[in-house]
DRENDO-1510 file (C-alpha; in Angstrom, 1 decimal, always signed):
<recs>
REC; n; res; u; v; w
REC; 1; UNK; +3.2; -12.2; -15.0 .
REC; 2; UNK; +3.3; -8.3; -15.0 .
REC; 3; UNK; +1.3; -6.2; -13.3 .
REC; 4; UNK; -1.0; -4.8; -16.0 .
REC; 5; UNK; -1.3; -8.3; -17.3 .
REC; 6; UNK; -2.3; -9.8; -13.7 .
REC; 7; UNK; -4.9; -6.8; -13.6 .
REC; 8; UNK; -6.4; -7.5; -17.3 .
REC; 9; UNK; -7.0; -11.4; -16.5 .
REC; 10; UNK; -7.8; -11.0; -12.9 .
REC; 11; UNK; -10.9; -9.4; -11.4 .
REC; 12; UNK; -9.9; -9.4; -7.6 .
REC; 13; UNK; -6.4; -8.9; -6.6 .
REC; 14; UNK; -5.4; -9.3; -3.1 .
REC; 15; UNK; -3.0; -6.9; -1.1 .
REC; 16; UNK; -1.4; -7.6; +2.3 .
REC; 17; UNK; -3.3; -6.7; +5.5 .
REC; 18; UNK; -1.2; -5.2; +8.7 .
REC; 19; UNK; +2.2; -5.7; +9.0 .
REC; 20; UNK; +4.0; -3.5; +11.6 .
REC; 21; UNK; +1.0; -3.2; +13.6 .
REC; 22; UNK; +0.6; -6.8; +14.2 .
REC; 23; UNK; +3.8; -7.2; +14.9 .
REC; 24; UNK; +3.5; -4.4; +17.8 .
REC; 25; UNK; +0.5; -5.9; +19.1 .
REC; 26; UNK; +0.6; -9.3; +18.6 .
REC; 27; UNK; +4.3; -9.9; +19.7 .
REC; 28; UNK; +7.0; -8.4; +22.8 .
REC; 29; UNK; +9.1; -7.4; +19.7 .
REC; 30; UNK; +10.0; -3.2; +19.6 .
REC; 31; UNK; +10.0; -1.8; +16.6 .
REC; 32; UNK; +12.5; +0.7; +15.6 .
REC; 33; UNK; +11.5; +4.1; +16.1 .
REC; 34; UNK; +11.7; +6.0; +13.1 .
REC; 35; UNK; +12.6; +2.6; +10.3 .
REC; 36; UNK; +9.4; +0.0; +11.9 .
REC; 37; UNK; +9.9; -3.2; +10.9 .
REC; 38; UNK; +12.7; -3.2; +8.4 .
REC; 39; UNK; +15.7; -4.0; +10.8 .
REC; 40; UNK; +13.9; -6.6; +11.8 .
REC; 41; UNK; +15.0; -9.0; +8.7 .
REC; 42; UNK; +18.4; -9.0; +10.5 .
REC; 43; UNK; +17.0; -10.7; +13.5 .
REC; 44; UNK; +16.4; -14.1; +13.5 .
REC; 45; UNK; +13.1; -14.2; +15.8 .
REC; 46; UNK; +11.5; -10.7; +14.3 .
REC; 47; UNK; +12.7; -12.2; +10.3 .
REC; 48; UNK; +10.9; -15.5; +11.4 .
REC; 49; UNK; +7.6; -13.7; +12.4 .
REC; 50; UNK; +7.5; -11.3; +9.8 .
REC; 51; UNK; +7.6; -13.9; +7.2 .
REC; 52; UNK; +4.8; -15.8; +9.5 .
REC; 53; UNK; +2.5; -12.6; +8.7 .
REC; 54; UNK; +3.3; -12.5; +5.4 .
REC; 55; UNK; +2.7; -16.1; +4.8 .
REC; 56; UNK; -0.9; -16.2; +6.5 .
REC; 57; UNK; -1.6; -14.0; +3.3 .
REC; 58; UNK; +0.1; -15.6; +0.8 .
REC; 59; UNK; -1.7; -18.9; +1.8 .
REC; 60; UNK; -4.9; -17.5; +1.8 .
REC; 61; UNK; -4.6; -16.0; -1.9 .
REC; 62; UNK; -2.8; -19.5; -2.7 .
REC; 63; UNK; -5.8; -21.2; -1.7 .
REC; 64; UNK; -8.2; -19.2; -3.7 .
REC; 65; UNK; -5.7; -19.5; -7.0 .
REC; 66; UNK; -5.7; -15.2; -6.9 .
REC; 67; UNK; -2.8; -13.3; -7.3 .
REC; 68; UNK; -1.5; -10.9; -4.3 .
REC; 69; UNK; +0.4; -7.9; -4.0 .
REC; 70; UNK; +3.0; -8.5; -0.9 .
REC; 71; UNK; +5.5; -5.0; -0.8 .
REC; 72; UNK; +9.3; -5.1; +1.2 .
REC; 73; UNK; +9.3; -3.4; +4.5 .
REC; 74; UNK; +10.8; -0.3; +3.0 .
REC; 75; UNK; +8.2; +1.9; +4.0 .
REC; 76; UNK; +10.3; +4.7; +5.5 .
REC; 77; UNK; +13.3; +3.4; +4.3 .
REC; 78; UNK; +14.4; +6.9; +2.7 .
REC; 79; UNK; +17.9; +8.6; +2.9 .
REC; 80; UNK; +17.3; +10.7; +5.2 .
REC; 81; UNK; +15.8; +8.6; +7.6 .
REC; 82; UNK; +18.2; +5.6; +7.2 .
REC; 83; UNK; +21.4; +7.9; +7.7 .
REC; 84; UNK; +19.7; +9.6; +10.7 .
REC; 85; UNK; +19.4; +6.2; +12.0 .
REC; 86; UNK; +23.2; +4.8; +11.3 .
REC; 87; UNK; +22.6; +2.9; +8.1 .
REC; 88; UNK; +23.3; +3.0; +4.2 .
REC; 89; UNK; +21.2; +1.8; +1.6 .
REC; 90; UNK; +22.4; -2.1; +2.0 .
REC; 91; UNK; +18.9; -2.1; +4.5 .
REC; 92; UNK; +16.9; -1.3; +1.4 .
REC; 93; UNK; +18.5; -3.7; -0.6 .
REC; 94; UNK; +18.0; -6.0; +2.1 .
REC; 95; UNK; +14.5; -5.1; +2.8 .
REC; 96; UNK; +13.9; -6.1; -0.7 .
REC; 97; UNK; +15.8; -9.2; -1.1 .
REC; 98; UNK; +13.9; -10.3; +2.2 .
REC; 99; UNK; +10.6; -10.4; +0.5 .
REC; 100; UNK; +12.3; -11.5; -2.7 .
REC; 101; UNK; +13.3; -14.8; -1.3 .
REC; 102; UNK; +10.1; -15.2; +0.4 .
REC; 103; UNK; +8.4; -14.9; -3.3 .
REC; 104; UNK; +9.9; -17.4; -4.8 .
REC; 105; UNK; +9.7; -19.5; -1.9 .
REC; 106; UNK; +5.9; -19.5; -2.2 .
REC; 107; UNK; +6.0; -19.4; -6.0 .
REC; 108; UNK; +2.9; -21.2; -7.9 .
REC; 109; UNK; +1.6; -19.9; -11.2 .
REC; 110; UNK; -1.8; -20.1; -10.3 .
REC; 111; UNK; -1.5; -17.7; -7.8 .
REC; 112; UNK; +0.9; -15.0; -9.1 .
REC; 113; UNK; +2.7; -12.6; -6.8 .
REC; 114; UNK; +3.4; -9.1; -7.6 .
REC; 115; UNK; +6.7; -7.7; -5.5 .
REC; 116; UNK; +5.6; -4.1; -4.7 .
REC; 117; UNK; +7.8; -1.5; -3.6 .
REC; 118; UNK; +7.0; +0.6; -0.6 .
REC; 119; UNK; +7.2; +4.7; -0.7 .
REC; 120; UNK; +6.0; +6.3; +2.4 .
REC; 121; UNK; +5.1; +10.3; +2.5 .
REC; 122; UNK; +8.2; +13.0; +3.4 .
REC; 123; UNK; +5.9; +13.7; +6.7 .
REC; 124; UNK; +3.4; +12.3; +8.4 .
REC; 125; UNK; +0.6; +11.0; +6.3 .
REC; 126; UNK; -2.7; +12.3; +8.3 .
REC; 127; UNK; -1.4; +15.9; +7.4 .
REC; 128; UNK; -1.3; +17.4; +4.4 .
REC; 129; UNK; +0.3; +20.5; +5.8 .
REC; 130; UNK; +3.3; +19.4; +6.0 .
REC; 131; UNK; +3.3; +17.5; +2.7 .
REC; 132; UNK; +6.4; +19.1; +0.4 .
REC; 133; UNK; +5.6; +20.7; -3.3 .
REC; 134; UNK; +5.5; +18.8; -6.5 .
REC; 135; UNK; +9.8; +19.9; -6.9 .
REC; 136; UNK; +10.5; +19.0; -3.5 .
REC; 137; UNK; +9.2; +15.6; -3.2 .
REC; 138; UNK; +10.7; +14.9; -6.4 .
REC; 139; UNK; +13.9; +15.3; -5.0 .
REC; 140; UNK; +13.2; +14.0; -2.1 .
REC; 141; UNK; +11.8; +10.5; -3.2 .
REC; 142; UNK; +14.4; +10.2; -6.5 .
REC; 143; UNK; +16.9; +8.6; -4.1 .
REC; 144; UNK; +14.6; +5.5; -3.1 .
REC; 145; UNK; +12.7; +5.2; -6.1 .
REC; 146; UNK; +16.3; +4.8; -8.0 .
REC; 147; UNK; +17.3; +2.0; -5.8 .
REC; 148; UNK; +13.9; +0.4; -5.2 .
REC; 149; UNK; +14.2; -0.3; -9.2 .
REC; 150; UNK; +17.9; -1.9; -8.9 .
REC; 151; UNK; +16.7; -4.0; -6.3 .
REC; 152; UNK; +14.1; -5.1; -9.2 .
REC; 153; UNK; +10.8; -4.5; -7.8 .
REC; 154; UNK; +8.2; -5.6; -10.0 .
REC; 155; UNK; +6.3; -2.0; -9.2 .
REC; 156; UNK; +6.5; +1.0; -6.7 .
REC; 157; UNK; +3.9; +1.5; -4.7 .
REC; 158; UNK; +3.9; +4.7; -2.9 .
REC; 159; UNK; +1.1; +4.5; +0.0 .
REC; 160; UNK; -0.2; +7.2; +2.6 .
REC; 161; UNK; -0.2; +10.0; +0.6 .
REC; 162; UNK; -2.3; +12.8; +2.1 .
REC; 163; UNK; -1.3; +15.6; -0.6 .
REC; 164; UNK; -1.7; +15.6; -4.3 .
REC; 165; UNK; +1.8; +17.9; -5.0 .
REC; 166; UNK; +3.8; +15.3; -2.7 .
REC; 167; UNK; +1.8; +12.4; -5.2 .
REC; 168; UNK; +2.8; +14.5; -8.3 .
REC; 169; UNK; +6.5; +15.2; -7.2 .
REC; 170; UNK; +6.8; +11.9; -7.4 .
REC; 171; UNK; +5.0; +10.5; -10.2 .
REC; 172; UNK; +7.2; +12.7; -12.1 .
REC; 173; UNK; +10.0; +11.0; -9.8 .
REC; 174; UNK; +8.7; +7.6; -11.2 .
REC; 175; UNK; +7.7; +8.5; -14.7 .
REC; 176; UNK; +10.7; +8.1; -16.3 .
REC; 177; UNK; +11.9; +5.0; -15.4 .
REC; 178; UNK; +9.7; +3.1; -17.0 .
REC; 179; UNK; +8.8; +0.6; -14.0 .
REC; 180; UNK; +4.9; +0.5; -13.2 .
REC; 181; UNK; +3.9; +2.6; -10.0 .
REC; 182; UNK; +0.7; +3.3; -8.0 .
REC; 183; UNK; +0.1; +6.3; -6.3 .
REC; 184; UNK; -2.2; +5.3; -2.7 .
REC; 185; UNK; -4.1; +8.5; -1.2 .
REC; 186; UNK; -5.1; +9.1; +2.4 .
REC; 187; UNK; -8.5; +10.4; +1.4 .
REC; 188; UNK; -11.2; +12.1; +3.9 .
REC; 189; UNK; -14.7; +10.9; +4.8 .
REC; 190; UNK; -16.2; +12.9; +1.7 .
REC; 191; UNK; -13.7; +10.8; -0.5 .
REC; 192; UNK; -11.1; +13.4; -1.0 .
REC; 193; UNK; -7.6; +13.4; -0.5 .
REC; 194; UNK; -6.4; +14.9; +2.8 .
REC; 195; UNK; -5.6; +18.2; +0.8 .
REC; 196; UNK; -9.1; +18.6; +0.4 .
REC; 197; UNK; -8.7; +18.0; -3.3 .
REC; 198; UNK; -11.7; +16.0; -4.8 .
REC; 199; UNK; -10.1; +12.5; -6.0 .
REC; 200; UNK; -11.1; +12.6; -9.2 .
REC; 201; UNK; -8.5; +15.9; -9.7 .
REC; 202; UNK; -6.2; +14.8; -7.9 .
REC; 203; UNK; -5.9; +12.2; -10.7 .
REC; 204; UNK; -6.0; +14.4; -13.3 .
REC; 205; UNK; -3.6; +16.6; -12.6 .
REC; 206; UNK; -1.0; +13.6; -12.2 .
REC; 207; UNK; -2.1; +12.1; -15.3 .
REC; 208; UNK; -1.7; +15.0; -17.3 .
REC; 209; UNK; +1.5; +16.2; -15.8 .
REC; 210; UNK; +4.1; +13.5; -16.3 .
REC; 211; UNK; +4.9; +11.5; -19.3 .
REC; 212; UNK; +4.4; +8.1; -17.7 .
REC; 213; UNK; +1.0; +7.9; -15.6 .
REC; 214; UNK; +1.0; +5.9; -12.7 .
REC; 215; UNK; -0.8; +2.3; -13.9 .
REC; 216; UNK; -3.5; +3.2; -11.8 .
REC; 217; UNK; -4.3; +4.6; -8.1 .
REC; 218; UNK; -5.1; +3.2; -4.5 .
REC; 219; UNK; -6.3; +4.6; -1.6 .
REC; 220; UNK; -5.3; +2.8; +2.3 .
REC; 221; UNK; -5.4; +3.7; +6.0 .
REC; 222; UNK; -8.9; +4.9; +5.5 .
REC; 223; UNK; -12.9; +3.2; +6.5 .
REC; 224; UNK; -13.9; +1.4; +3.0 .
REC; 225; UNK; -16.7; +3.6; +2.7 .
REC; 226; UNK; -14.2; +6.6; +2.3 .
REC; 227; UNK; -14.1; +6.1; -1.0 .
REC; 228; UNK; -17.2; +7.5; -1.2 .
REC; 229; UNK; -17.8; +5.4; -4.7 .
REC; 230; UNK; -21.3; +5.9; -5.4 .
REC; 231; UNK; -20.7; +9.8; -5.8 .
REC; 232; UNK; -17.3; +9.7; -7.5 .
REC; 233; UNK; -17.0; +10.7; -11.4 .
REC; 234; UNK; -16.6; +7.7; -14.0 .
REC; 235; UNK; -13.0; +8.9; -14.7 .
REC; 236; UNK; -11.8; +8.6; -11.3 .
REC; 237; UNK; -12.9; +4.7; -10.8 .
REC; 238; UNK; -11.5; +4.4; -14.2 .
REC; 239; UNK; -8.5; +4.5; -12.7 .
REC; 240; UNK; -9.0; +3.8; -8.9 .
REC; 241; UNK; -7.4; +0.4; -9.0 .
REC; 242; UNK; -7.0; -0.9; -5.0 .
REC; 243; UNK; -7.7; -0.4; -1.7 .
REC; 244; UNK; -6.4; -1.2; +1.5 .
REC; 245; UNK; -8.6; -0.5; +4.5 .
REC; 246; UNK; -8.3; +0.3; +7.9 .
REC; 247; UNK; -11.0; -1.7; +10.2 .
REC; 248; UNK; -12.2; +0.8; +12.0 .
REC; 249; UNK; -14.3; +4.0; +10.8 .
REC; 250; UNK; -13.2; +6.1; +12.6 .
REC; 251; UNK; -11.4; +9.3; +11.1 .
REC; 252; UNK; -7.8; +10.2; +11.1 .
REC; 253; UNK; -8.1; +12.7; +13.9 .
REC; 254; UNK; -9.8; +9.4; +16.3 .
REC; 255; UNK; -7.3; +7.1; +15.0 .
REC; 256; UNK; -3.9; +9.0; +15.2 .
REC; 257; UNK; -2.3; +8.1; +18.0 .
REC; 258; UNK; -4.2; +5.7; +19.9 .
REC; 259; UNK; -3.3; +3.1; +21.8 .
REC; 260; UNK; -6.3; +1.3; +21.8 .
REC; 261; UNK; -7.5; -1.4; +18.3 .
REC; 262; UNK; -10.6; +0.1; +17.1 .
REC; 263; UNK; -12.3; -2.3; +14.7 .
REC; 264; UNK; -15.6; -1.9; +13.2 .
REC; 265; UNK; -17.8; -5.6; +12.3 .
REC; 266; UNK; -15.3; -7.7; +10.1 .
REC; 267; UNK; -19.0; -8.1; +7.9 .
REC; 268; UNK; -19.1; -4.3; +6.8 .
REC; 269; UNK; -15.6; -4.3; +6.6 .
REC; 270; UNK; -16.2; -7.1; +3.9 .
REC; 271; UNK; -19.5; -6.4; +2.4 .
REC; 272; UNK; -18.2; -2.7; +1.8 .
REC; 273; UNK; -15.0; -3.6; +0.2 .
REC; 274; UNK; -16.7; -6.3; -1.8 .
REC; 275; UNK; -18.7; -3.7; -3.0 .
REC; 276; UNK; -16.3; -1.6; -4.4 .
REC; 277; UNK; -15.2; -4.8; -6.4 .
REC; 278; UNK; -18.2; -5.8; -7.7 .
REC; 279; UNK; -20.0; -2.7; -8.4 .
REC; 280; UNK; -17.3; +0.0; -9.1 .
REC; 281; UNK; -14.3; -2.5; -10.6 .
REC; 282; UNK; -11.8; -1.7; -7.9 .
REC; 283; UNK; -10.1; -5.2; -8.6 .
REC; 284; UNK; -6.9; -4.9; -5.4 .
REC; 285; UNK; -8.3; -5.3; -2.0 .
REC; 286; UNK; -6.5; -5.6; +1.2 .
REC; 287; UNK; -6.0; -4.3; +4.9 .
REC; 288; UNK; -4.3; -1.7; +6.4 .
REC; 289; UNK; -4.8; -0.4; +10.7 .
REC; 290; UNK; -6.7; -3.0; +12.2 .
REC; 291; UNK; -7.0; -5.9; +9.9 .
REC; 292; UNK; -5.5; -9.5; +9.8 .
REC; 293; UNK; -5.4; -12.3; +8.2 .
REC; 294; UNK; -9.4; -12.9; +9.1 .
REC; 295; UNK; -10.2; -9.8; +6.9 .
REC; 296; UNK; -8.5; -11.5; +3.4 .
REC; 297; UNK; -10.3; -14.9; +4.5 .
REC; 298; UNK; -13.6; -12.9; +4.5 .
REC; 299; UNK; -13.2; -11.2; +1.2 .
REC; 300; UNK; -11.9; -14.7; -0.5 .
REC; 301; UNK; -14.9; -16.6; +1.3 .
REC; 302; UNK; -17.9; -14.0; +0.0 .
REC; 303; UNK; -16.6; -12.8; -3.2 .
REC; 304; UNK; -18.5; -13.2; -6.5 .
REC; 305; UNK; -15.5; -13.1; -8.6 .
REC; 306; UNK; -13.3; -16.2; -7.8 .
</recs>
């Protein structure tokens, strides 16, 4: 089932929790400094545990008959980054087939899966400063866009976004491929995106600027209550489609860098992002810093809509 299909018959979607940081903190495994996780599906122990992660998910949306979004490990998986670090672009193909195999090993069609794509920002995603123009990040991003689509991805999802002309470069990246994408802001405690640009214009000015809009927008690596829901305009949770949350509410500044878990109570956590379900229609929830497998079980455990 397609995307826009799963999000017309569906009112909750579910979206992965932590990945690479559970990996970190939960195993002795080192992560690669500048690709994370991906190399790791060509070692037996870190493929094994990785697909443990993963599968703690998929269960829990298995169990509940919803569907869930699970992306490939090609977060940073860009040209530049993967020649920098002696590879070619067999590690995204890889990446992709990885999560691939995994899908239709867990296949059931009462609990659909959706194979999503990751994009990760040029530069680091807590600062919009450094984010590149609209022209610059569509060239920067054509290159894994292009073969994220070969590898047959069933959408892009391009997450940590902290500036609206990196999200527009590469909408109009994506636009004409005709594959569904999601653009996924970082946005600030007053709801906006890191640029200071309120959310509701940041979508605007990407919906009316490419020929093929995204199929909707997400926010992730922000406090649920970021959002800031109850004050947005209509149009923006018209098409505000997901979320996936850090646990803590702490701001980006607090957050960046530390070395200690900062987790706010798993019940506010819940009740907020349940809220943005049930009141304002965001219909994809998931976790981001923080969260685990706990967090889905919460949301599947106190929702209204399953």
């Amino acid at each position: 089932m397609k995307l826009n299909k799963i999000l017309e018959n569906y009112p909750l979607i579910l979206a992965e929790c932590a990945i690479s940081e559970r990996v970190r903190r939960e195993t002795t495994i080192e992560l690669h400094p500048s690709l994370f996780l991906t190399p790791l599906i060509y070692d037996t122990q870190g493929a094994k545990i990785m697909a443990g992660i993963y599968g703690q998910y998929r269960v829990i949306a298995e169990e509940a008959s919803l569907p869930i979004l699970l992306c490939a490990p090609t977060w940073r998986i860009d040209q530049p980054r993967i020649e920098a670090a002696g590879y070619d672009d067999t590690l995204l193909f890889d990446a992709v087939r990885y999560m691939r195999d995994l899908h239709k090993k867990w296949y059931n069609p009462n609990s659909p899966l959706i194979l999503g794509g990751l994009l990760a920002p040029k530069n680091d995603c807590y600062s919009p400063h450094q984010a590149p123009d609209a022209e610059e990040a569509e060239k920067y991003h054509h290159w894994q866009i292009e073969r994220l689509i070969v590898s047959n991805v069933d959408c892009i999802v391009a997450q940590t976004i902290p500036a609206v002309s990196e999200g527009l470069g590469i909408a109009q990246a994506c636009s004409s491929t005709g594959t569904p994408y999601i653009i996924s802001f970082v946005t600030n405690p007053k709801g906006e995106v890191l640029d200071s640009t309120p959310l509701a214009e940041a979508i605007t000015t990407i919906d009316e600027n490419v020929s093929q809009p995204p199929l909707g927008y997400m926010v992730n690596c922000v406090y649920p209550t970021f959002v800031c829901a109850q004050s947005q305009p209509q149009q923006a949770l018209d098409r505000l489609i997901g979320i996936q949350a850090n646990s803590s509410s702490l701001d980006h500044e607090q957050l960046d860098g530390s070395a200690v878990l900062h987790q706010d109570d798993i019940e506010h956590w819940g009740d907020a992002m349940l809220l943005l379900n049930e009141k304002y229609g965001i219909q994809i929830l998931g976790g981001c810093c923080g969260t685990d497998d706990s967090y889905l079980h919460y949301l599947v455990e106190h929702c209204y809509s399953i």
